[in-house]
C-alpha positions as CSV (number, residue, x, y, z in Angstrom):
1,X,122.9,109.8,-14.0
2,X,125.8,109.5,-11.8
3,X,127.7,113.1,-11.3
4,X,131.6,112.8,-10.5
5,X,134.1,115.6,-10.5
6,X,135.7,114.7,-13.2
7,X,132.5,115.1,-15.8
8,X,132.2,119.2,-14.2
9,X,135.6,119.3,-15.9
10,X,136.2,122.1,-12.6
11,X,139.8,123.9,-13.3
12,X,139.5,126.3,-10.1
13,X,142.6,124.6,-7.4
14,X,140.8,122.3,-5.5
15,X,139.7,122.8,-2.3
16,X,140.8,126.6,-2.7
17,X,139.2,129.9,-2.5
18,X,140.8,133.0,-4.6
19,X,142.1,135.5,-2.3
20,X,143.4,138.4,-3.8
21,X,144.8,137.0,-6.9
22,X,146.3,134.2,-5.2
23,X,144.8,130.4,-4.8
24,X,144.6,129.6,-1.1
25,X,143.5,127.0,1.3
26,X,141.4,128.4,4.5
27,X,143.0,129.4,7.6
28,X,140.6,127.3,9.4
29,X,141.3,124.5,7.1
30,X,137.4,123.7,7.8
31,X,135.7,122.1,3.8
32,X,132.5,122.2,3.1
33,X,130.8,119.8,0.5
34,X,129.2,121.4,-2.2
35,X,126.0,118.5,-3.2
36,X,124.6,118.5,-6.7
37,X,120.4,118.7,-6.6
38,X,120.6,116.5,-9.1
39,X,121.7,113.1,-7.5
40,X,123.0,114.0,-3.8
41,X,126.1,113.7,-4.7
42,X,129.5,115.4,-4.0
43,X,130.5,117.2,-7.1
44,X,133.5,119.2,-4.6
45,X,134.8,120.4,-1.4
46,X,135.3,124.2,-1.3
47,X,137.0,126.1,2.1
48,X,134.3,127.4,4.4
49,X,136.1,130.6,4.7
50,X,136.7,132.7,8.1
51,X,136.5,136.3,8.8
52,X,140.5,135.3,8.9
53,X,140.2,134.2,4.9
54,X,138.2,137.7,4.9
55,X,141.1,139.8,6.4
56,X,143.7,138.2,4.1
57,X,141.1,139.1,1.5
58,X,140.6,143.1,2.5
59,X,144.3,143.3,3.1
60,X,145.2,142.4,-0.7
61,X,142.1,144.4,-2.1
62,X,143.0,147.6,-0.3
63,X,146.3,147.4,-1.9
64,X,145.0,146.9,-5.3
65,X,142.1,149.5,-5.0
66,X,144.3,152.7,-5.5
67,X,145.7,151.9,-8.3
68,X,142.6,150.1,-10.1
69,X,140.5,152.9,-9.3
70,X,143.2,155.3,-10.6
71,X,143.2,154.2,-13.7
72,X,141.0,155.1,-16.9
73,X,137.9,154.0,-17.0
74,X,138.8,153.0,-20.3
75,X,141.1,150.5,-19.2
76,X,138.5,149.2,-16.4
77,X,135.9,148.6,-19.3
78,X,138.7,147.0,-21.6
79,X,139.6,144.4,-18.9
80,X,136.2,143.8,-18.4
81,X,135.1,143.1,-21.5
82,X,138.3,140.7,-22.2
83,X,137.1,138.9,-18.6
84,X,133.3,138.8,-20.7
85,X,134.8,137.4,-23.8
86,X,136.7,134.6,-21.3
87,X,133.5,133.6,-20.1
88,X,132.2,133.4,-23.3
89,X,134.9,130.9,-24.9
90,X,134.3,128.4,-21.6
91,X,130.2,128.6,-21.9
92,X,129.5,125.8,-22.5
93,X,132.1,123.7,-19.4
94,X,130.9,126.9,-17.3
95,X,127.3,126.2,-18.4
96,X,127.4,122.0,-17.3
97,X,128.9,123.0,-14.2
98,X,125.6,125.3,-13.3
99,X,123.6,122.7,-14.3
100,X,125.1,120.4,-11.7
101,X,126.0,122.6,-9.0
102,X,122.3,124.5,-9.5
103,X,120.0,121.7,-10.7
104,X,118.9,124.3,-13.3
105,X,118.0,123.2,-16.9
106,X,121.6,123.3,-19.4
107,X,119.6,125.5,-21.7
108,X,118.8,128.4,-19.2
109,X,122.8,127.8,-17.9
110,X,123.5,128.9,-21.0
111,X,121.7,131.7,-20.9
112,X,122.7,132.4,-17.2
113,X,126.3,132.3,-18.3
114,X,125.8,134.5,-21.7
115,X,124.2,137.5,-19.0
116,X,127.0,137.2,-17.1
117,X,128.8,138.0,-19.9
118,X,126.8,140.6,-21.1
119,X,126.2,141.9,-17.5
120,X,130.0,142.6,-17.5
121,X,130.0,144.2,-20.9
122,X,126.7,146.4,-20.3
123,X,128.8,148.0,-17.1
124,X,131.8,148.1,-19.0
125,X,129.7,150.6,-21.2
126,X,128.4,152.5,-18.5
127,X,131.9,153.6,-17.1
128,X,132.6,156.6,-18.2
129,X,129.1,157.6,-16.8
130,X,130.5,157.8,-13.2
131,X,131.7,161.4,-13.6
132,X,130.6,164.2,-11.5
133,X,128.6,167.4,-12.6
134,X,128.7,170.8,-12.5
135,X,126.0,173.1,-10.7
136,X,124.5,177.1,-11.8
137,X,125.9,179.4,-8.9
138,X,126.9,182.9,-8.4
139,X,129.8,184.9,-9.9
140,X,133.0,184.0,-8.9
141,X,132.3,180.6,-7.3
142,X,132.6,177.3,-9.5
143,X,130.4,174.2,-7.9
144,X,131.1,171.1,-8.8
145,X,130.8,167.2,-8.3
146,X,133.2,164.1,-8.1
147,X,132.6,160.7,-7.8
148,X,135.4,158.3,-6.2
149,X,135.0,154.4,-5.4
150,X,134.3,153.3,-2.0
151,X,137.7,151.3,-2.3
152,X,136.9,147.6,-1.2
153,X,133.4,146.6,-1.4
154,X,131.5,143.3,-0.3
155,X,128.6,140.9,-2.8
156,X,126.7,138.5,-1.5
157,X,124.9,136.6,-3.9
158,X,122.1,134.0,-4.2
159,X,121.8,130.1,-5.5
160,X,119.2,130.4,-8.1
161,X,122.1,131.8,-11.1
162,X,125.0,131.1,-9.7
163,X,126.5,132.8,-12.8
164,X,124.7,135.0,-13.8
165,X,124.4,137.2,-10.3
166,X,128.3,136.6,-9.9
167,X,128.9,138.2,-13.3
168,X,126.5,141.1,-12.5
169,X,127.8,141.1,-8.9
170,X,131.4,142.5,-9.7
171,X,130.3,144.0,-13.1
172,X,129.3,147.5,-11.3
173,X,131.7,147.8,-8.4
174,X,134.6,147.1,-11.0
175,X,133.4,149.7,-13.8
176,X,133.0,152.1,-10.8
177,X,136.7,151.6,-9.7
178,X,136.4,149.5,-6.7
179,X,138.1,146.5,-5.5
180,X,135.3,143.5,-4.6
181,X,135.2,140.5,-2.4
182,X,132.9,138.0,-3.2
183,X,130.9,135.7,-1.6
184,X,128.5,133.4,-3.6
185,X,125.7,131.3,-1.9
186,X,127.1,128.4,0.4
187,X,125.4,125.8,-2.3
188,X,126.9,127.2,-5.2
189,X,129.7,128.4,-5.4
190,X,131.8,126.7,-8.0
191,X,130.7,129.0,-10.9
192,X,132.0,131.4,-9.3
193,X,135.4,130.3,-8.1
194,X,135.9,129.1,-12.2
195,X,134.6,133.3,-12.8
196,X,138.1,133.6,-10.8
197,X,140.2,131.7,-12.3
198,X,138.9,133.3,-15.7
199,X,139.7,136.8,-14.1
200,X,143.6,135.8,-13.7
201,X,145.9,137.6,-15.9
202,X,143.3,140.1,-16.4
203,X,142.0,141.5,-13.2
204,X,145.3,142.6,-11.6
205,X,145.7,141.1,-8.6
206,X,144.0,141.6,-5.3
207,X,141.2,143.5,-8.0
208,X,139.0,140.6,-6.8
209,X,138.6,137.8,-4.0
210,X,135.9,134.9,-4.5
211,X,135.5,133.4,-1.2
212,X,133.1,130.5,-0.4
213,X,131.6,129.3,3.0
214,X,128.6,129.8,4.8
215,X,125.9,132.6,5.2
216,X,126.6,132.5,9.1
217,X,130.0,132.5,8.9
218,X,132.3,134.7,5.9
219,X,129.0,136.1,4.8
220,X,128.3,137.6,8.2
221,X,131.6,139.0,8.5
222,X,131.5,140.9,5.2
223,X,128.7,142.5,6.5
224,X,130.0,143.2,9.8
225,X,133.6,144.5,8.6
226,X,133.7,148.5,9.5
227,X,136.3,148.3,6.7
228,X,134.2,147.4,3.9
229,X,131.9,150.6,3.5
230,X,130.1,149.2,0.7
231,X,127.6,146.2,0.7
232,X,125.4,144.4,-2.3
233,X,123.4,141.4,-1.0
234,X,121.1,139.2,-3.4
235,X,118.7,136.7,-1.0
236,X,115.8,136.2,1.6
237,X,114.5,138.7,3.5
238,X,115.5,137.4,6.9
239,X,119.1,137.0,5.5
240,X,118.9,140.7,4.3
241,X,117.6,141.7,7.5
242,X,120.5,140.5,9.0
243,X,122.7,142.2,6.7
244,X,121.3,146.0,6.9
245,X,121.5,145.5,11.1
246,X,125.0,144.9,10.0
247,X,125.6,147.9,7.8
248,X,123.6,150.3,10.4
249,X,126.4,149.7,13.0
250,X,129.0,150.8,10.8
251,X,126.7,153.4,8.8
252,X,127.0,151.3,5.5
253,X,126.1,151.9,2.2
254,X,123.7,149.1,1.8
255,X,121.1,148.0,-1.1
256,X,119.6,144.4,-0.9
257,X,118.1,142.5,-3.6
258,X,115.5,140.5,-1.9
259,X,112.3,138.4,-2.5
260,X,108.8,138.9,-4.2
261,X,105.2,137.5,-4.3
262,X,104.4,139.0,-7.4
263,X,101.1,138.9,-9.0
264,X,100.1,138.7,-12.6
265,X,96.9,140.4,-13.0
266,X,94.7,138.7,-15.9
267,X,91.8,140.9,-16.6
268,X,88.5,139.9,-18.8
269,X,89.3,140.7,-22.4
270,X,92.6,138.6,-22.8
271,X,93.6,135.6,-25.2
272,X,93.5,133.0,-22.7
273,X,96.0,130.9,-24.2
274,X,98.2,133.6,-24.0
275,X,97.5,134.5,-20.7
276,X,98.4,131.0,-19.7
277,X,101.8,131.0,-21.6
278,X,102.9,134.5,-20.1
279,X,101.9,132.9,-16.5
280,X,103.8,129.7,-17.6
281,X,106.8,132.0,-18.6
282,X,106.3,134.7,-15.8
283,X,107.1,131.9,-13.3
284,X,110.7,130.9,-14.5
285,X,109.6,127.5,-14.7
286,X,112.0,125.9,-17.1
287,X,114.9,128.4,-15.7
288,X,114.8,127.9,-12.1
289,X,111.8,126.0,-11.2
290,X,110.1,129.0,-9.6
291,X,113.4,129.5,-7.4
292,X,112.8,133.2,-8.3
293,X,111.8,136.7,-6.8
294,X,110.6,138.1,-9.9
295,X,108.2,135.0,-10.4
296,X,104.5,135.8,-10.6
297,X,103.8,133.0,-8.1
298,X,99.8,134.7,-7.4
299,X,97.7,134.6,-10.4
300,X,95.0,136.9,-10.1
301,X,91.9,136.3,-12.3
302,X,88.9,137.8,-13.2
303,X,86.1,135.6,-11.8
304,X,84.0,135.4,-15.5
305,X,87.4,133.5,-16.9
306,X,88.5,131.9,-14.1
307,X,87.9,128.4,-14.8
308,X,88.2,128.2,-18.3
309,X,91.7,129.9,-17.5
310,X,93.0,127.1,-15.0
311,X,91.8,124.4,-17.5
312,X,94.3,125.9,-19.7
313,X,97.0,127.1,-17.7
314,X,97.2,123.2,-16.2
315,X,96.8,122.3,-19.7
316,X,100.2,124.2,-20.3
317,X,101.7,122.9,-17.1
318,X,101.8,119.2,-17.3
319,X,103.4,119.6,-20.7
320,X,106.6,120.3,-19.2
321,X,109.2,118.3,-18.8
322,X,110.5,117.7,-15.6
323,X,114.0,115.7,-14.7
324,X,117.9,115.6,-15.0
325,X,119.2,119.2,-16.5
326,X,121.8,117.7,-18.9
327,X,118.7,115.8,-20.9
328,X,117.8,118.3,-23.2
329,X,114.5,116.5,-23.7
330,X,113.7,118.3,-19.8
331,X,112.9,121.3,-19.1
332,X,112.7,121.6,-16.0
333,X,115.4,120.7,-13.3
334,X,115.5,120.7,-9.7
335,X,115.0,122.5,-6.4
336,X,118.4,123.4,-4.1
337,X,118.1,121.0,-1.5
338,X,116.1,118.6,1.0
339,X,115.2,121.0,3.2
340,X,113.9,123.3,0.8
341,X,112.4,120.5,-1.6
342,X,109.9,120.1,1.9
343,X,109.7,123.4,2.9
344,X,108.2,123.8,-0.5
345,X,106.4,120.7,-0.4
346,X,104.9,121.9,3.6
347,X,103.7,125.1,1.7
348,X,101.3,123.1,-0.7
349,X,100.2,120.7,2.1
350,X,99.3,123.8,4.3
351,X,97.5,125.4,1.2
352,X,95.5,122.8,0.9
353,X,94.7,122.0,5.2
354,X,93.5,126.1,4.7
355,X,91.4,125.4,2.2
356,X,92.9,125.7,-1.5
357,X,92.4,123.2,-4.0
358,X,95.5,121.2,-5.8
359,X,94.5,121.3,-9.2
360,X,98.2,120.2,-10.6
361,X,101.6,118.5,-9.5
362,X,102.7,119.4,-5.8
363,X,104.6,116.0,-5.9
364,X,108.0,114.0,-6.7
365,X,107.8,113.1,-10.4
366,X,107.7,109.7,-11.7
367,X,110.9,107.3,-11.6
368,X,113.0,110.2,-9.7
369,X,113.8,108.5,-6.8
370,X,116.8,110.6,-6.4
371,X,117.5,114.6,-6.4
372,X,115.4,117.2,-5.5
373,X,112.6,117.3,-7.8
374,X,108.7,118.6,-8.0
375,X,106.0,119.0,-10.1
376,X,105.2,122.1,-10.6
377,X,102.1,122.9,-8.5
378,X,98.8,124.9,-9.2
379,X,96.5,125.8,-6.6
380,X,93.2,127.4,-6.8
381,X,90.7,128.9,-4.1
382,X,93.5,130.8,-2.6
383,X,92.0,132.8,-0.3
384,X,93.9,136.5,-0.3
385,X,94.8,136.0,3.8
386,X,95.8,132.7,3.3
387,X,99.8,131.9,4.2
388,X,99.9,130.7,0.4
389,X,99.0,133.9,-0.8
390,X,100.7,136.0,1.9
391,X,104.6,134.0,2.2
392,X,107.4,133.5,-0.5
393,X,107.6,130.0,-1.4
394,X,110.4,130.7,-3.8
395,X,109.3,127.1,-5.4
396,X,107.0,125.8,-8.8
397,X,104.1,126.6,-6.9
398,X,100.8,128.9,-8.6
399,X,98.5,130.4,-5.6
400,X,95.4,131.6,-8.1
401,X,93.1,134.1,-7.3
402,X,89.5,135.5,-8.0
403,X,88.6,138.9,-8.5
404,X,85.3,140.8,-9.5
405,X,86.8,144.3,-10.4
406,X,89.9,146.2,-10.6
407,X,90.0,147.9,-7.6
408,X,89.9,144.3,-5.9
409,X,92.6,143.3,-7.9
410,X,95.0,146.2,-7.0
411,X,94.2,145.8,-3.4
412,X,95.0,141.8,-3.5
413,X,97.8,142.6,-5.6
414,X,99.0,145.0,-3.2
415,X,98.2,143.2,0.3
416,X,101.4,141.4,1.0
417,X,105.1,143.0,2.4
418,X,106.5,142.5,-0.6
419,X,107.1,144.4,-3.8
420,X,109.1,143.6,-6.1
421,X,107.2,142.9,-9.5
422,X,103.9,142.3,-11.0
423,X,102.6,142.1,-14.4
424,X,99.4,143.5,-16.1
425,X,97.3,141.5,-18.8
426,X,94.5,143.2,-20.7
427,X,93.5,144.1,-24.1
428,X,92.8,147.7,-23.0
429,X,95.8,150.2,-23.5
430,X,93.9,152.8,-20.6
431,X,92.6,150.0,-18.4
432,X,96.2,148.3,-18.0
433,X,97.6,151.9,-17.1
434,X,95.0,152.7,-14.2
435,X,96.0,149.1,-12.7
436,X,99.6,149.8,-13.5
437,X,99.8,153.6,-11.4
438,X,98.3,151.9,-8.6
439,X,100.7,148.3,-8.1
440,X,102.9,148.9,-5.3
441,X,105.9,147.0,-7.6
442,X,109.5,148.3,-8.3
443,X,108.7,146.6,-11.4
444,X,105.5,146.7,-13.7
445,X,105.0,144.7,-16.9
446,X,102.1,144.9,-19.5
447,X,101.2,142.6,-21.8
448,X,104.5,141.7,-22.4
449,X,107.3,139.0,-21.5
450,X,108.9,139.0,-18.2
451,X,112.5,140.3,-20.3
452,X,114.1,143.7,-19.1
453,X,116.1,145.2,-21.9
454,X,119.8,146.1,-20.8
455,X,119.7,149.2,-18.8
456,X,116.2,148.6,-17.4
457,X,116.3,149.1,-13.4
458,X,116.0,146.4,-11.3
459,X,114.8,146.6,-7.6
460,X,111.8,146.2,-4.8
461,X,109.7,148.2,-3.0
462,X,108.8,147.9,0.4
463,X,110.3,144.4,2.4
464,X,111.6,143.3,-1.5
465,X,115.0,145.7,-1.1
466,X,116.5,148.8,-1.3
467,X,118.5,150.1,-4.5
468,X,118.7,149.7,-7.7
469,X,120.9,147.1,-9.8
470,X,121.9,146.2,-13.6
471,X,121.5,150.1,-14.5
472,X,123.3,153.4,-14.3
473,X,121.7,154.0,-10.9
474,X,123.7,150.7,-9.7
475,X,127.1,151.8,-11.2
476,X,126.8,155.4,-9.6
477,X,125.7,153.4,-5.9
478,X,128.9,152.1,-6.0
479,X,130.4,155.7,-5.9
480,X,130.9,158.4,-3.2
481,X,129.7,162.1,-4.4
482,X,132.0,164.7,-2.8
483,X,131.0,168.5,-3.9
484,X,133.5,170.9,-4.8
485,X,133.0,174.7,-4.3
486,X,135.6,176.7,-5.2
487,X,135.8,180.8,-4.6
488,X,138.0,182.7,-7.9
């Protein structure tokens, strides 16, 4: 398949970036190429914005911010929802352009671009639940609570869903009355630069910026602007690292969305075949090609089943589909990039040197000479110290695991920096409860697909992030809490 610019259909200017309501080129005039994982090649150039693009973007949203936040919040949830309804009518343009730009199957960039739809109507819901509270005191004093937006805030957001994190990016700060810039990942941005053009002539202006460029460059200056008091970022740990040193020297709010090694615990007394489908799911596979936090990337299974479970979990495996996202007989598309396409490929060699066995994939598939694609890989004999079992690969790749008994599970399960999610699989209700009080995960799921109903919050423990998103706790984070006491 050759990939041009013309077949992404793109309606954003080109070689523009939205700043505050207006279509700009960058002050630097420096372009970036933006590469499909796909073929290699150029689907656009996109500005590689400044901290100069940045102040031209602040500038605009600081005069738009009063008067947004003024307003209703039933006006805020009634432009949002018309902005969700806009993405809706362009899904399926919106969702060939993900595929592209992201490598990612056309059937999961539909689904990416119907949550960042719903992501903006869910918030939209939630508005009028950023009110303040009254408190029990003494005669003659009245307490009370109010919540205001920050004003301008900054999101950072990751490759995997272009989309879908861009939609749910703004979706909180704008229900909670603030003005947002936004930066998406340096190799996908064009999802969101077309979520900007959608927004004109229902955002007012200056309500929202959408600026593209590197990590090192317009990312790091959102996070270093003392003017921007509020930061969301979505990506690695190192990255978020970076981000929080940022905050701390202007004493930002900061919550970070960062990565997971989660483990799916697969006790004694399961359906096996089931097991293997919720480990097949759990890894987001046929979404992303394991380009996930939340996928359970370390199987952990009891040693009685554990090698009739890998015969039919590779089984399962090498029945996917594996090649260009716009054949809907694939189901699985690409990784980001070269670079990462090897790092993930180094991970499996290394695996391997330490002393794991390759029991599936690991390599380029057949007669895909071009674009950045893999096998899904599965590994067994991981040893719980190993750097498979320890590192994020964020890549297809399965490290599995023996156990005897459940307290060696929870302590494998638990031995890593991370905690993000994990996941729970037995036939006993009490059994999967004791395992559950015990996993060290921001996220726990038993028995059950790895699907989080509207509402649900999202976030890590330990090295995996810090707040909460896509919940009520996420809309009132993007709001200061001033108390009120007042003598009568």
């Amino acid at each position: 398949m050759t990939t041009t610019k013309s077949m992404i259909d793109l309606h954003a200017p080109a070689e523009k970036i939205f700043v505050a309501g207006r279509w700009e080129s960058g002050v630097t005039g420096a372009l970036m190429n933006v590469e499909s994982p796909v073929d290699e090649s150029v689907l656009a150039r996109v500005p590689s914005a400044s901290a100069a693009d940045l102040d031209r973007a602040y500038t605009g949203a600081a005069a738009a911010a009063e008067a947004w936040g003024s307003i209703s919040w039933v006006q805020r949830a009634k432009l949002m929802r018309e902005l969700a309804e806009r993405v809706r009518e362009s899904a399926e343009r919106l969702a060939v352009i993900e595929a592209l730009d992201s490598g990612n199957p056309i059937a999961a960039c539909r689904d990416d671009v119907e949550a960042a739809a719903e992501g903006l109507n869910h918030m939209a819901g939630l508005a009028g639940e950023a009110g303040g509270r009254t408190i029990p005191s003494r005669s003659g004093t009245l307490v009370y609570t109010r919540r205001r937006p920050f004003g301008v805030v900054g999101r950072i957001t990751a490759y995997n869903h272009p989309l879908r994190f861009a939609g749910k990016a703004i979706a909180a700060p704008l229900a909670a009355g603030n003005a947002v810039i936004l930066k998406p990942a340096d190799q996908t941005p064009l999802t969101s630069l077309e979520l900007a053009r959608l927004s004109e002539g229902i955002l007012p202006p200056g309500v929202l910026s959408v600026l593209s460029g590197t990590g090192a460059g317009v990312g790091s200056a959102i996070a270093g602007d003392p003017r921007i008091r509020r930061i969301g970022f979505t990506g690695s740990v190192e990255a978020g690292r970076a981000v929080l040193s940022a905050g701390a020297r202007g004493i930002k709010s900061v919550s970070l969305e960062l990565g997971g090694k989660n483990p799916i615990i697969i006790c004694d007394d399961v359906d096996l075949e089931a097991a293997a489908l919720a480990t097949v799911r759990g890894m987001n596979l046929t979404s992303s090609n394991g380009q996930s936090c939340q996928s359970n990337s370390r199987v952990l299974v009891q040693d009685s089943i554990h090698e009739e479970f890998i015969d039919i979990l590779v089984e399962h495996i090498s029945r996917l589909r594996v090649g260009d996202p716009l054949d809907p007989e694939k189901n699985v598309g690409t990784l980001i990039s070269a670079p990462h396409l090897e790092r993930v490929m180094g991970y499996i060699r290394r695996a391997v040197e330490e002393g794991a066995v390759l029991r599936h994939g690991g390599g380029r598939p057949a007669g895909q000479e071009r674009g950045y694609f893999i096998e899904p890989a599965v590994l067994s004999d991981v040893a719980p110290g190993s750097t498979l079992a320890k590192e994020e690969v964020f890549g297809p790749v399965l490290a599995i695991m023996r156990w005897r008994n459940d307290d060696e599970a929870i302590q494998i399960a638990n031995d890593t920096e991370f905690g993000l999610a994990a996941n729970v699989l037995t036939a006993s209700f009490d059994r999967a409860h004791r395992i559950a009080d015990r996993l060290e995960a921001g996220v726990v799921w038993i028995n059950g697909p790895t699907e989080r109903p509207p509402g649900t919050p999202f976030g890590g423990l330990k090295n995996s992030g810090l707040g909460k998103e896509q919940s009520l706790e996420e809309l009132l984070s993007y709001t200061q809490e001033t108390a009120v006491l007042a003598a009568y």
